[in-house]
RODO-2510 file (C-alpha; in nm, 4 decimals, decimal comma):
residues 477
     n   res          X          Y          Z
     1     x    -2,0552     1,4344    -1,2659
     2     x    -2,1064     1,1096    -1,5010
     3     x    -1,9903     0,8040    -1,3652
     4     x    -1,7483     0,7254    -1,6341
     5     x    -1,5479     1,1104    -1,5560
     6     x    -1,5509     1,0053    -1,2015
     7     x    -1,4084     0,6622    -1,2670
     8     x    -1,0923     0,8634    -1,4404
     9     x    -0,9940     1,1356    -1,1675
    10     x    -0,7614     1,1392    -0,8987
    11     x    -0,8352     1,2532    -0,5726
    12     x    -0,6537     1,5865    -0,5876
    13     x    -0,8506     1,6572    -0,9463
    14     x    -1,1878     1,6045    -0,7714
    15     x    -1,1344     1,7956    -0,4867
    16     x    -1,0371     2,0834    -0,6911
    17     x    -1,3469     2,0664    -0,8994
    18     x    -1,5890     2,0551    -0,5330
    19     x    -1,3531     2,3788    -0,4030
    20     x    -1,4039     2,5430    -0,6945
    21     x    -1,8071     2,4721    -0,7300
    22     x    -1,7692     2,2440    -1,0517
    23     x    -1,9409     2,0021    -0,8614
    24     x    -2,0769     1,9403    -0,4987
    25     x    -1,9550     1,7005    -0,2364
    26     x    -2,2799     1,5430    -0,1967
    27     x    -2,2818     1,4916    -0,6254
    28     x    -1,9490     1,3485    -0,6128
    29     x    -2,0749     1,1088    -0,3095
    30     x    -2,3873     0,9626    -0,5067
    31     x    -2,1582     0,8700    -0,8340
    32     x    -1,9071     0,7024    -0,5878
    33     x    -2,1482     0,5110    -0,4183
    34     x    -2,2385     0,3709    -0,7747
    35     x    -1,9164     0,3347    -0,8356
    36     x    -1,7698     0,1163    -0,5797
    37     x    -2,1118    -0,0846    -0,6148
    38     x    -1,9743    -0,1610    -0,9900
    39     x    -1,6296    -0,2290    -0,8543
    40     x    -1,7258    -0,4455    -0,5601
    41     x    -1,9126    -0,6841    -0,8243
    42     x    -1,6921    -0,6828    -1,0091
    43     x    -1,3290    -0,7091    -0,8128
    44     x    -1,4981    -0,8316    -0,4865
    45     x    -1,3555    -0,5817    -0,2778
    46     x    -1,6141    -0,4949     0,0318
    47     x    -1,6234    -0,6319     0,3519
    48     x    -1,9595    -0,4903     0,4129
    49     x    -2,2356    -0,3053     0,2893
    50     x    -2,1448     0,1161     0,2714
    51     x    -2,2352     0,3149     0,5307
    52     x    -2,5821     0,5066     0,5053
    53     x    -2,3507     0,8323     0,4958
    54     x    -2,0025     0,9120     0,4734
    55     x    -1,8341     0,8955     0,8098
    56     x    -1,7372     1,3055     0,9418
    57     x    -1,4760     1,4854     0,7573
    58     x    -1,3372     1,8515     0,7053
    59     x    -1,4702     1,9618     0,4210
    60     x    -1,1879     2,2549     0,4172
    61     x    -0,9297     1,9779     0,3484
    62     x    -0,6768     1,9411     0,0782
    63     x    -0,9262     1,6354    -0,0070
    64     x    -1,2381     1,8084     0,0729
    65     x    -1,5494     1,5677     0,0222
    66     x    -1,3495     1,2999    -0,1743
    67     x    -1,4071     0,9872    -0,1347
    68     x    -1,2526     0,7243     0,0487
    69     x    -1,2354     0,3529     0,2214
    70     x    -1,0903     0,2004     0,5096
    71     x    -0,9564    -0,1339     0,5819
    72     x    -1,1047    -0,3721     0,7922
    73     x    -0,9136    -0,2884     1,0645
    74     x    -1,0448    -0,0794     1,3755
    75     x    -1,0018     0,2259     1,2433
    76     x    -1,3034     0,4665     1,2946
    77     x    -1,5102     0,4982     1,6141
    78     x    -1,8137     0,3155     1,6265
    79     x    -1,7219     0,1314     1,3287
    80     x    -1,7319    -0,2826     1,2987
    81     x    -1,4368    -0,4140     1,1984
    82     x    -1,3437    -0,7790     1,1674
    83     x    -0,9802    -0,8177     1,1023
    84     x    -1,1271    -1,0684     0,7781
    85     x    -1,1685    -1,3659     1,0375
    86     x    -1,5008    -1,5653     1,0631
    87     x    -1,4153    -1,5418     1,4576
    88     x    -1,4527    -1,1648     1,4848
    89     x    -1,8713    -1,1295     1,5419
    90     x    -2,0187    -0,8320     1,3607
    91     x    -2,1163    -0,6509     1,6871
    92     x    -1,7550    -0,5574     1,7723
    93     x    -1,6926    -0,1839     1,7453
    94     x    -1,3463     0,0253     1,7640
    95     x    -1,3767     0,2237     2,0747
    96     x    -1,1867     0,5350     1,9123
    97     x    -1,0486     0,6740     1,6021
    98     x    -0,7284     0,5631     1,5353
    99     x    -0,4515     0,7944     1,5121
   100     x    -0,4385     0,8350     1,1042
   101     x    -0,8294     0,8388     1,1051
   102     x    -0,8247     1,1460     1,3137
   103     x    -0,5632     1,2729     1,0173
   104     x    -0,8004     1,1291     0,7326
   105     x    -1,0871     1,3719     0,8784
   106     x    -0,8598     1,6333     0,8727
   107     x    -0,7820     1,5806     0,5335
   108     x    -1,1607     1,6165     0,4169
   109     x    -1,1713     1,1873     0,3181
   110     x    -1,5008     1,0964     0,2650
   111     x    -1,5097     0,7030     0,3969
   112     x    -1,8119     0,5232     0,2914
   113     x    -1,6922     0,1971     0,3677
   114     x    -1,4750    -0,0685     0,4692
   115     x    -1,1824    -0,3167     0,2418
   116     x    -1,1356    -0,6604     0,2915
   117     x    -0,7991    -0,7738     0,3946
   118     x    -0,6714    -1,1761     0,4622
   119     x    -0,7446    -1,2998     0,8255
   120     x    -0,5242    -1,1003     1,0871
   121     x    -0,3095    -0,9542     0,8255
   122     x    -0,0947    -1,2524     0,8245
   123     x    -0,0703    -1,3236     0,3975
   124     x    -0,0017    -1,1564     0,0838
   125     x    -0,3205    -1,3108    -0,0682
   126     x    -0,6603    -1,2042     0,0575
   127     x    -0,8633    -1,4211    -0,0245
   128     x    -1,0208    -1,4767     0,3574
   129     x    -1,3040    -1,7547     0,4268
   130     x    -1,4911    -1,5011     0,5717
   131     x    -1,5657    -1,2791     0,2572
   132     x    -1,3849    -1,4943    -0,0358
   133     x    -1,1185    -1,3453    -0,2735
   134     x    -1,0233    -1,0132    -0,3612
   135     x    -1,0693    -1,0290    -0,7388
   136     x    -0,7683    -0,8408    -0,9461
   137     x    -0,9034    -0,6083    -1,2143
   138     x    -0,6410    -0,7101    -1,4762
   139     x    -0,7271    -1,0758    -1,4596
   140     x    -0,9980    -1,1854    -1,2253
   141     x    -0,8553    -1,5044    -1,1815
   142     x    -0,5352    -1,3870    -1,0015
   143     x    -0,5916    -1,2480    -0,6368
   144     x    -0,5099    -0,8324    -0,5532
   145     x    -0,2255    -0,9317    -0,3072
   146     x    -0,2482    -0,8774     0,0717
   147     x    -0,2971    -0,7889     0,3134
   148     x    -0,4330    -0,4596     0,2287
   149     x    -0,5837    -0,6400    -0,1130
   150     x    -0,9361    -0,5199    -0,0901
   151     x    -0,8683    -0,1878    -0,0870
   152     x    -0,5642    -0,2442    -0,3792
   153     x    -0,8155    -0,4155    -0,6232
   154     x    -1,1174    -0,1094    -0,5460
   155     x    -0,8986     0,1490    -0,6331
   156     x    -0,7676    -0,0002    -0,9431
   157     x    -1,1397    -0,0913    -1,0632
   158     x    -1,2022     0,2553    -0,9994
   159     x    -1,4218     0,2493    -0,7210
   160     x    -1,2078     0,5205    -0,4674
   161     x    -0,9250     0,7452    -0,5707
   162     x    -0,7394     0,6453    -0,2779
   163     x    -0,7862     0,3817     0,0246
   164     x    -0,6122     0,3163     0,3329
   165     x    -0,3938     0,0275     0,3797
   166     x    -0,1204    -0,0550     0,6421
   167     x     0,2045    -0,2555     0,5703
   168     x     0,3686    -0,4679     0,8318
   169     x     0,5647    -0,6297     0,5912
   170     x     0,5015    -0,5167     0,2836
   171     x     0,0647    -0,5112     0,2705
   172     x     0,0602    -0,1806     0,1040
   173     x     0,3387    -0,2387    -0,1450
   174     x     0,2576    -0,5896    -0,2316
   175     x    -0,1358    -0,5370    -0,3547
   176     x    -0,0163    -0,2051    -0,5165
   177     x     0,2327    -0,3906    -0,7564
   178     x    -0,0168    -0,6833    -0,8295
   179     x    -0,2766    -0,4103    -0,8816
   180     x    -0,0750    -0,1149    -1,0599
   181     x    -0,0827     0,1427    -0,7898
   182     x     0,1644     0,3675    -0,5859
   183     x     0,1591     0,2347    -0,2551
   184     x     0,3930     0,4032    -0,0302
   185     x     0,5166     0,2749     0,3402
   186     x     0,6202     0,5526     0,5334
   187     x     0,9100     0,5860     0,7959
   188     x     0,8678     0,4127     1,1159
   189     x     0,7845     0,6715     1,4294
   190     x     0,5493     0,8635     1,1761
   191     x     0,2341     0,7260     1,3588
   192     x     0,1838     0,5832     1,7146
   193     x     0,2247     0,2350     1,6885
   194     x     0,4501    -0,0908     1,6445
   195     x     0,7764     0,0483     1,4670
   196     x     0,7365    -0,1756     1,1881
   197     x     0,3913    -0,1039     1,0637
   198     x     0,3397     0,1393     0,8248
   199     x     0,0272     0,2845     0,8158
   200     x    -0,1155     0,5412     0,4853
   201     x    -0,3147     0,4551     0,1308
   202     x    -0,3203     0,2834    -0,1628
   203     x    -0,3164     0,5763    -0,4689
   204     x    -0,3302     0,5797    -0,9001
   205     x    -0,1191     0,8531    -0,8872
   206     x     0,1646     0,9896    -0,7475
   207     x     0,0359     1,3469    -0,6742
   208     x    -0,2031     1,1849    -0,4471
   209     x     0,0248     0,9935    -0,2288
   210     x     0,2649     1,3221    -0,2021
   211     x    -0,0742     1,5446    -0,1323
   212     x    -0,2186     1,2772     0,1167
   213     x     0,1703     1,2595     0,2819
   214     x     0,1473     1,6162     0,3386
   215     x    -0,1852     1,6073     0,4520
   216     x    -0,2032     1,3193     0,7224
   217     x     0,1977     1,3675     0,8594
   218     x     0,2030     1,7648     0,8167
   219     x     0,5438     1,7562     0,6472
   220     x     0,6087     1,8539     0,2488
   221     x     0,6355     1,5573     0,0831
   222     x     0,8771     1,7738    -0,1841
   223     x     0,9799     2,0729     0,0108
   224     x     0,6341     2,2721    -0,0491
   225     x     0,5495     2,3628     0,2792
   226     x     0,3867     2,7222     0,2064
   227     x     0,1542     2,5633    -0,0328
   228     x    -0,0952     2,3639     0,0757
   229     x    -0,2680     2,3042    -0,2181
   230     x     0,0708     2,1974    -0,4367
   231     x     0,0124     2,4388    -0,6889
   232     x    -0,2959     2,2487    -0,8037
   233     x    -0,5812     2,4671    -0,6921
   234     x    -0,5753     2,6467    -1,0032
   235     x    -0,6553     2,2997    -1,1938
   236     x    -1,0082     2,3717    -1,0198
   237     x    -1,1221     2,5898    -1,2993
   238     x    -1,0531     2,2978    -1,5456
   239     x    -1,4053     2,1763    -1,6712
   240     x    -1,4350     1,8234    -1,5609
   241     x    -1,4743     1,7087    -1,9905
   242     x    -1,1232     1,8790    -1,9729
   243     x    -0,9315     1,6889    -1,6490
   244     x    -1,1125     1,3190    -1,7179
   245     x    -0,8654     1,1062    -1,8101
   246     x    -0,6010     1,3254    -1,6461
   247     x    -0,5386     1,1392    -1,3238
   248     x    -0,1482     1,1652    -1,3210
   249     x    -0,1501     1,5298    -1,4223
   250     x     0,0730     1,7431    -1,1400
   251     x     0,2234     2,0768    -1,1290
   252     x     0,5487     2,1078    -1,3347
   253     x     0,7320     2,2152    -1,0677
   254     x     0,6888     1,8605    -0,8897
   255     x     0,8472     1,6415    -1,1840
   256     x     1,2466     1,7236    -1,2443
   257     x     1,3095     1,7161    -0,8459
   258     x     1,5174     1,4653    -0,7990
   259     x     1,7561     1,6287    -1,0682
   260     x     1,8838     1,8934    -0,7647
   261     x     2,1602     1,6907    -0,7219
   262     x     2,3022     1,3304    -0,8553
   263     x     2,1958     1,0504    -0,6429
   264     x     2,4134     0,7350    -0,5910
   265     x     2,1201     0,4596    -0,6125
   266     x     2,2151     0,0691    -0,5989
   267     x     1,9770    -0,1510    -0,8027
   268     x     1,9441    -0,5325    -0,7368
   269     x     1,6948    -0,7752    -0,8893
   270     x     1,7926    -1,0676    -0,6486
   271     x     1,6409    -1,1856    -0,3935
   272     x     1,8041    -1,2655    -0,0557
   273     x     1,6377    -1,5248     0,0195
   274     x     1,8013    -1,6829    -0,3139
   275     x     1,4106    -1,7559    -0,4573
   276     x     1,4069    -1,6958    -0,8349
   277     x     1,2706    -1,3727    -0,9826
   278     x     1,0270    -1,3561    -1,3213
   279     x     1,2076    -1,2365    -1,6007
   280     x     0,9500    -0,9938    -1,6963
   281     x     1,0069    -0,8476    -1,3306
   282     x     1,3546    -0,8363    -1,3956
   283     x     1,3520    -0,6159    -1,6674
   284     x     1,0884    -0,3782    -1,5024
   285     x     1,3263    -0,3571    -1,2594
   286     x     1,6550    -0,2544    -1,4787
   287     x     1,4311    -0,0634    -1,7239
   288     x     1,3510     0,2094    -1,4135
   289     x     1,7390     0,1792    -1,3461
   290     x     1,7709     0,2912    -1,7195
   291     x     1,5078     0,5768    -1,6514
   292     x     1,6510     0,6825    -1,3149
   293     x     2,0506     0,7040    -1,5110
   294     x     1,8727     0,8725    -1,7871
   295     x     1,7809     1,1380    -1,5156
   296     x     2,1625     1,1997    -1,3988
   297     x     2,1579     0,9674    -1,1620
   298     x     2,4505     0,6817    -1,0790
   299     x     2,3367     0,3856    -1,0705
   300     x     2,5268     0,0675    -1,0037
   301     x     2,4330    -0,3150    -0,9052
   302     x     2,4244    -0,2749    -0,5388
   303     x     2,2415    -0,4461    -0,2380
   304     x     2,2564    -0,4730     0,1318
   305     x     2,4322    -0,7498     0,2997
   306     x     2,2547    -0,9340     0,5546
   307     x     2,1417    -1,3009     0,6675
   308     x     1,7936    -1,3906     0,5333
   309     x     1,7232    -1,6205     0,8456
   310     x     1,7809    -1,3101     1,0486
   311     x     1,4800    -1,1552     0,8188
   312     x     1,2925    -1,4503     0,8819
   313     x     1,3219    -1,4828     1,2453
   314     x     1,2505    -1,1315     1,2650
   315     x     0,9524    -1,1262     1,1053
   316     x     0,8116    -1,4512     1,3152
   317     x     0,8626    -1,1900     1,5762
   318     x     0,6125    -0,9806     1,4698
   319     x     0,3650    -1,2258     1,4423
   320     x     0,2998    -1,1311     1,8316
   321     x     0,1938    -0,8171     1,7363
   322     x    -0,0660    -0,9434     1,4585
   323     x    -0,2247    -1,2162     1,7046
   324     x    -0,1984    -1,0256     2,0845
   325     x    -0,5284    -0,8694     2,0545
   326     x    -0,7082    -1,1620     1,9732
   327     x    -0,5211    -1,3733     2,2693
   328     x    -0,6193    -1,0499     2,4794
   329     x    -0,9718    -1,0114     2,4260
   330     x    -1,2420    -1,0462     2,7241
   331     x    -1,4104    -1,3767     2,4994
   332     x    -1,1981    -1,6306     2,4066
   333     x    -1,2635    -1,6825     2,0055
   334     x    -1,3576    -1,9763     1,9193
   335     x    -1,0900    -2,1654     1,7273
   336     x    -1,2874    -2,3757     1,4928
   337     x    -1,3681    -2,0237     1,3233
   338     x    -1,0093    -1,9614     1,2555
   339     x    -0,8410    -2,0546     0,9711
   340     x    -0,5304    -2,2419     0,9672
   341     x    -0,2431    -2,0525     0,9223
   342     x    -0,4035    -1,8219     1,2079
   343     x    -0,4556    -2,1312     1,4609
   344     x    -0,0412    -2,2608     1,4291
   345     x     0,0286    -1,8982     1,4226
   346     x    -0,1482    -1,8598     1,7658
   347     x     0,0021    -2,2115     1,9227
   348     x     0,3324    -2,1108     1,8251
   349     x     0,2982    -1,7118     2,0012
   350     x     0,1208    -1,8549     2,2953
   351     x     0,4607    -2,1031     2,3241
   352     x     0,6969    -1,8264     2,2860
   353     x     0,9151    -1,7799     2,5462
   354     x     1,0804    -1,3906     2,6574
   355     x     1,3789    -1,5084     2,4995
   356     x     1,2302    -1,6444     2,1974
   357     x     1,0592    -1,2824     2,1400
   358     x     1,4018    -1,1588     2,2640
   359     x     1,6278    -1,3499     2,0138
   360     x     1,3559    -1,2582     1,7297
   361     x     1,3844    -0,8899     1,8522
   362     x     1,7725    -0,9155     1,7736
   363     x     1,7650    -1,1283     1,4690
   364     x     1,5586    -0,8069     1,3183
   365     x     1,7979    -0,5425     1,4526
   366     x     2,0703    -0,7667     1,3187
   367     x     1,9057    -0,7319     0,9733
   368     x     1,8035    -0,3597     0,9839
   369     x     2,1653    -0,2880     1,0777
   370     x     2,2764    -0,3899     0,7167
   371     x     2,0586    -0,1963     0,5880
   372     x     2,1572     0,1221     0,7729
   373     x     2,4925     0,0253     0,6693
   374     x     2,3831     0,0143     0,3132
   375     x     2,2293     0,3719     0,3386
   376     x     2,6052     0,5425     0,4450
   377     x     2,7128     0,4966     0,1237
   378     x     2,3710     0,5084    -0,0890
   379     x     2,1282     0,7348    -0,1408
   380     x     1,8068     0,5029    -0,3309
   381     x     1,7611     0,0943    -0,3254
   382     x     1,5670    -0,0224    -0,6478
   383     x     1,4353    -0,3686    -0,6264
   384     x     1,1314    -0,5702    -0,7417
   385     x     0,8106    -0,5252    -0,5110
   386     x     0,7779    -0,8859    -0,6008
   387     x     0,9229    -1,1917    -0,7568
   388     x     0,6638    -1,2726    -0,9313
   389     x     0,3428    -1,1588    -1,1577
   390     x     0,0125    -1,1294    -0,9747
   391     x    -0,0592    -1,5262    -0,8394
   392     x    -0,3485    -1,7166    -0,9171
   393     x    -0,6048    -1,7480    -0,6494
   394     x    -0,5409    -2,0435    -0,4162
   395     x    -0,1207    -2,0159    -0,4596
   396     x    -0,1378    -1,8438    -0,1147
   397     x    -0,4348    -2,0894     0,0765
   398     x    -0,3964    -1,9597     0,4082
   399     x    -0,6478    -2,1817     0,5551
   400     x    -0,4241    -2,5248     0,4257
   401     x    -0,3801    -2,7606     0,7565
   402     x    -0,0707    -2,8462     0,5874
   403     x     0,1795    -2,5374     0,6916
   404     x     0,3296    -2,4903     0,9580
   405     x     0,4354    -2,1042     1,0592
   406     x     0,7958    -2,1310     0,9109
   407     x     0,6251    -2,3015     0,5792
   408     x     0,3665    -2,0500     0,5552
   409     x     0,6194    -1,7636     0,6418
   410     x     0,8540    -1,9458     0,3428
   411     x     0,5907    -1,9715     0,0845
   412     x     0,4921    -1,5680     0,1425
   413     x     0,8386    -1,4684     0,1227
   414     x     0,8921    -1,6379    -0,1948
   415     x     0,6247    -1,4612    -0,3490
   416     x     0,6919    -1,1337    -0,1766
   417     x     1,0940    -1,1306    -0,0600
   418     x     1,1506    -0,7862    -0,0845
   419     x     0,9341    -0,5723     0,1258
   420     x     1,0272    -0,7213     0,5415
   421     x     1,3187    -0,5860     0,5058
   422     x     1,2005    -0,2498     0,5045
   423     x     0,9814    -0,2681     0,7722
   424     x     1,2465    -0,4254     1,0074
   425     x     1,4787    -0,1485     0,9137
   426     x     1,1744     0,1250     0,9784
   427     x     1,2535     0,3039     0,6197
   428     x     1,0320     0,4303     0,3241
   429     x     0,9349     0,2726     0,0882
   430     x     0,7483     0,3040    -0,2629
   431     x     0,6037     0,0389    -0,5057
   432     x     0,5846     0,2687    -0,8417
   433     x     0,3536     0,0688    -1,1489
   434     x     0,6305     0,1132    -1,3672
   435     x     0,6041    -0,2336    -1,5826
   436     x     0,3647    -0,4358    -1,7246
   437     x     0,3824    -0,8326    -1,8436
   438     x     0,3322    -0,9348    -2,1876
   439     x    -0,0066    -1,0872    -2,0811
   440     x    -0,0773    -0,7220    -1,9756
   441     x    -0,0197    -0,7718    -1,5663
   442     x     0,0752    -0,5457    -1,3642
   443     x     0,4248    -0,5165    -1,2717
   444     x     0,5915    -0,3028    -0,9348
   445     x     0,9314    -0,1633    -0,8694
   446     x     1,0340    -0,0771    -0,5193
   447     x     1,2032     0,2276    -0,4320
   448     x     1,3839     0,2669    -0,0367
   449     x     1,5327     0,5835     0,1206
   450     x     1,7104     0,6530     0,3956
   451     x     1,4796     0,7141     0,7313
   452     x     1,2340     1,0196     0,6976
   453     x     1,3245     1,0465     0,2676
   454     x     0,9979     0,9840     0,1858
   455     x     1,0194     1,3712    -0,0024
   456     x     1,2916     1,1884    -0,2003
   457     x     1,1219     0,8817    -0,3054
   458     x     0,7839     1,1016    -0,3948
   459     x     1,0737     1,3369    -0,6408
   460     x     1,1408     1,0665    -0,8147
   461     x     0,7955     0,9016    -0,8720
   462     x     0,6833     1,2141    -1,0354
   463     x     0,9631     1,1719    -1,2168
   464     x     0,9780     0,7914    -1,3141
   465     x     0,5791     0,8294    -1,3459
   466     x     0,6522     1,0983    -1,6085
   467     x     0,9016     0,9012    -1,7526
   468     x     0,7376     0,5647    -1,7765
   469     x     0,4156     0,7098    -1,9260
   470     x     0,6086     0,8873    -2,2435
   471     x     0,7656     0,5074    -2,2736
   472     x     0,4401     0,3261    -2,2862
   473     x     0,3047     0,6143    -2,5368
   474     x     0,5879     0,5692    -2,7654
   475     x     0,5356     0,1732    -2,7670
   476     x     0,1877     0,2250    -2,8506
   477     x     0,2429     0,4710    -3,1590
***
C-alpha cells in the first residue's frame, strides 16, 4: 500500500482490503505510521510520540487492523494521558481500559497513539500551553476546534481514518465542522458515564461512523442487524488502484433510507443565545434544508423554546465533572502549571455550594425539557454546528487572566451556541461537512433526533452526503 492510496481510504475500505488479503495489517500499520508523522508536522496534532506497537485489538473486527488514535484522555490501560495540562506529569497511567476502549478492541482499532485536546476539556480551541495549537488543514492559521481538536485536524490531514473524541458540550461536533468531518454524539446512557458526555470518533465518512456505531454500541445504526459487515465485504475484492479516492463509497441500500416515510424536521439558523451567525453558515444551513425537502421531507422554520441562561447555568454545572478528578487526586497539582481559565474554573467549583450544583442541576433539566417538548411534535432539528467559520488561533486564549468562568463560558458559546443543548437534553447528534466558505473553509450543519435515533440521523447522512457531493460536482463542471 503507497502512502498516497492510504491517505484516500476510509476505514471500512481498508479493512476490507486486510480481510480479503489485498494487503496485511502489519503493511497497512507501517504506511500509517508515516502517515500521521506527515500529518502531525504538518497539522500539529500529537500529544506524544506513537507507541512502539499498536495497542491489542481483534483482528476479526469489522475494523480489523485499521488504524486508529485516542485522545488524551485516560483511555487505555497503562497508557499516559495528560488531560493537555502542563500539571498532569508524564508518569501518570490509566489504571484500566475505559469502557469504549474495551469496545474499540473489539472492533479490531489499531491505536498507535494519542490526540491533543485543550486543558481539561474546558474550550472549543485547543491550542493548550502544554503542546501548542492544533493546526487546521484548510488554513493553518485557524485552530481545529476543541476539545477533541487534535484528533479532528489528524483525520482531516489524513493521518487516521477515524479517531476518538468525546463531546461534553459539543467537542466532537465542534472540531468536526471546523475540520470537515462527521462527528456524531451519541444518546446519553449509551456508555457508563456522566449523562451528558458523549463519548465515540471523529470520521471522513459517513459509512464509518454508522459501521463504528454498530460496532462499539452493538445496535444497527440503519436497521442491519444480520449483517455485520453492511454489505461492504464484497468491496474487499476491489484492487486498492480501484477504491483510492473512494472514501464515501457505501452500499446502495444505505443511501435513500430516510425516504421510508416523510419526516417533519424544523430548521433554525438562530442562535438562542441571540449571538449573530456568518452568512456563509447560514446558507449551509438552509441549503441542507433544501436537500432534506428535496428528499420528501417537510421542512419548516422551527426551534425549541427555552431560556439561554438556563443553558448557561447548566453547563457551569458541568464544569464539576471536568475539574473533580483533578481536585481528587492523592497530589495536589500545582497551580502555577495551570492555565487560567482552568485555575477560576477550579476556585469557582471548589466554592460551589449543594445548592449551587443543585440549582445548576435544574436550570439544565429546565432546558432539556424544551427540547423534549420540541421532539413531540418533530421528528429532525437542523441547525449550524457553529456560528462561525473556523477561528483564528488565539480568538479562544484559554490561558487569558482576564476571564472570568461566566466570560470564558460567554465567549465559547458565541463561537459554538448550538451544541450544549444537546448534551443537556442527552440526544444525538450529527455535524455533517455539508458547506464550504468562499475562502474554501469548512462549514458544519447539525442534525438532532429524538433519544436513541441515532439510525435516523446516520439515514440521512448517507443521504445528504450523497446529495451534497453531486452538488459540489455540478459546481465544479
Amino acid at each position: 500500500m503507497e502512502l498516497h492510496e492510504y491517505t484516500r481510504l476510509d476505514g471500512v475500505a481498508i479493512a476490507g482490503l486486510i480481510r480479503a488479503g489485498e494487503v496485511s495489517a502489519a503493511e497497512v500499520e507501517r504506511v500509517a505510521r508515516v502517515a500521521v508523522e506527515a500529518a502531525h508536522r504538518r497539522v500539529n496534532g500529537l500529544a506524544g510520540p506513537l507507541f512502539e506497537a499498536a495497542l491489542r485489538y481483534e483482528p476479526g473486527g469489522i475494523f480489523g487492523g485499521v488504524p486508529f488514535l485516542v485522545k488524551d484522555v485516560p483511555m487505555a490501560a497503562g497508557v499516559p494521558f495528560g488531560v493537555g495540562s502542563r500539571a498532569v506529569p508524564d508518569f501518570v497511567v490509566a489504571e484500566r481500559d475505559a469502557p469504549i476502549m474495551e469496545r474499540f478492541r473489539r472492533a479490531g482499532l489499531a491505536t498507535l497513539g494519542r490526540t491533543t485536546m485543550p486543558e481539561l476539556g474546558l474550550s472549543f480551541a485547543t491550542e493548550p500551553r502544554r503542546h501548542g495549537p492544533a493546526r487546521n488543514p484548510y488554513d493553518r492559521e485557524r485552530g481545529a476546534g476543541g476539545s477533541s481538536g487534535g484528533a479532528a485536524a489528524l483525520v482531516a490531514a489524513g493521518a487516521v481514518p477515524i479517531a476518538h473524541a468525546n463531546d461534553g458540550a459539543g467537542s466532537i461536533r465542534v472540531p468536526a465542522s471546523c475540520c470537515g468531518l462527521v462527528g456524531l454524539k451519541p444518546s446519553a446512557g449509551r456508555l457508563p458515564g456522566p449523562p451528558f458526555l458523549g463519548e465515540f470518533a471523529v470520521t471522513r465518512s459517513v459509512r464509518d461512523t454508522a459501521a463504528l456505531f454498530e460496532a462499539v454500541f452493538g445496535l444497527p445504526a440503519l436497521g442491519r442487524s444480520t449483517d455485520r459487515n453492511w454489505g461492504l465485504a464484497g468491496r474487499s475484492t476491489d484492487r486498492i488502484s480501484g477504491l483510492a479516492g473512494r472514501s464515501t463509497d457505501r452500499d446502495p441500500g444505505l443511501a435513500g433510507r430516510s425516504t421510508d416515510r416523510i419526516l417533519r424536521v424544523g430548521i433554525t439558523t438562530a442562535a438562542w443565545s441571540g449571538v449573530p451567525v456568518e452568512p456563509e453558515v447560514v446558507a449551509a444551513t438552509e441549503r441542507a434544508g433544501h436537500l432534506l425537502e428535496r428528499l420528501g421531507h417537510a421542512v419548516e422554520l422551527a426551534a425549541p423554546e427555552l431560556d439561554w441562561d438556563d443553558v448557561r447555568a447548566g453547563l457551569r454545572g458541568e464544569l464539576v465533572a471536568n475539574v473533580a478528578p483533578l481536585l481528587a487526586a492523592p497530589r495536589p497539582v500545582d497551580p502555577g502549571r495551570l492555565e487560567a481559565v482552568s485555575r477560576a474554573v477550579i476556585a469557582e467549583v471548589r466554592a460551589m455550594t449543594a445548592l449551587d450544583l443543585a440549582g445548576a442541576t435544574a436550570a439544565g433539566e429546565r432546558a432539556a425539557r424544551g427540547v423534549w417538548a420540541f421532539f413531540a411534535g418533530y421528528d429532525l432539528l437542523v441547525t449550524p454546528t457553529l456560528a462561525r467559520l473556523p477561528a483564528p488561533h488565539g480568538t479562544l486564549d484559554y490561558d487569558d487572566p482576564r476571564y472570568t468562568v461566566a466570560g470564558w463560558l460567554d465567549a465559547m458559546l458565541a463561537f459554538g451556541p448550538f451544541t450544549t443543548l444537546f448534551n443537556l437534553a442527552g440526544l444525538p447528534a450529527v455535524s455533517l461537512p455539508l458547506g464550504r466558505s468562499t475562502s474554501g473553509l469548512p462549514i458544519g450543519v447539525q442534525l438532532v433526533a429524538p433519544h436513541g435515533r441515532e439510525d435516523r440521523l446516520l439515514a440521512l447522512a448517507a443521504a445528504l452526503e450523497d446529495d451534497f457531493a453531486d452538488l459540489i460536482s455540478r459546481e465544479l463542471h
